[in-house]
C-alpha positions in Angstrom: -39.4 -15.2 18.1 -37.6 -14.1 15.3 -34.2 -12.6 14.9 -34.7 -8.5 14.5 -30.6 -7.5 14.6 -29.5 -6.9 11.1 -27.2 -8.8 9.7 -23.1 -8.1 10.5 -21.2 -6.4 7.1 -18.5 -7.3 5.8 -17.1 -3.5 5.8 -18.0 -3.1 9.5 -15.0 -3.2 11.0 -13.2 -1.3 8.6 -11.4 1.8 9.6 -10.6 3.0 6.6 -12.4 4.1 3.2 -9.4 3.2 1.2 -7.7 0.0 0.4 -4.1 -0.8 -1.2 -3.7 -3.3 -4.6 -0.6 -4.9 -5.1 0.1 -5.8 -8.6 2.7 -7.6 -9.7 4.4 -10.1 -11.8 4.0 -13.5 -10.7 8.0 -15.0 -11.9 7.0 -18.8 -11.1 3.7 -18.3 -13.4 4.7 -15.4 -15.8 1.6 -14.0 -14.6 0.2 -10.7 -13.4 -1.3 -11.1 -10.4 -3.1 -8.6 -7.7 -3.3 -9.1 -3.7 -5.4 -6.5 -1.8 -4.8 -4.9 1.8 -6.3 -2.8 4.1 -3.1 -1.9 5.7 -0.2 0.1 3.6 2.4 -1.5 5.4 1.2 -4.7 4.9 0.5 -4.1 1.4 4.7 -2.6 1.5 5.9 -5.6 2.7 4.0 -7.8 0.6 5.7 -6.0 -2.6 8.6 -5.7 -1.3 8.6 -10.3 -1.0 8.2 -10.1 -4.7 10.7 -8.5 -6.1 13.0 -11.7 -6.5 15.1 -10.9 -9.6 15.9 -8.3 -11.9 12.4 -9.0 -14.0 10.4 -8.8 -11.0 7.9 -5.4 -10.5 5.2 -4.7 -8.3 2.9 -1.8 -8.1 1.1 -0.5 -4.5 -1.9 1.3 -5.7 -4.2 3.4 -3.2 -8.0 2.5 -3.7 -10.8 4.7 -2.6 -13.6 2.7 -2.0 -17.1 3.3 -2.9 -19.3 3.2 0.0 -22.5 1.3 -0.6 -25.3 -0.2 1.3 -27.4 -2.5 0.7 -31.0 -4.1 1.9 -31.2 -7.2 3.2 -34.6 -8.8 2.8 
């Protein structure tokens, strides 16, 4: 007998339609790098643990999500 359920989402648990992007300068690489959170706090914290030095930055952006769906076949 087959398996009728659909398939779990990876948005299902999400409470939120909004996520936070952390930008910021990488000082080990000389990069720009980005880490996303669903949690501003965590997303806080995370900037905060960057800014090492004086040439350090980091940016907290809020992200509205698109909601889409999708068919699974």
């Amino acid at each position: 007998m087959a398996n009728t359920a659909a398939p779990a989402s990876i948005h299902q648990n999400r409470t939120s339609d909004i996520e936070f992007h952390v930008t910021y300068l990488d000082t080990d690489s000389g990069r720009i790098r980005r880490e996303d959170f669903e949690d501003l706090a965590a997303a806080e914290r995370f900037a905060s643990a960057q800014l090492r030095d004086e040439d350090s930055w980091a940016v907290v952006d809020h992200v509205k999500l698109e909601v889409t769906s999708r068919m699974v076949a």
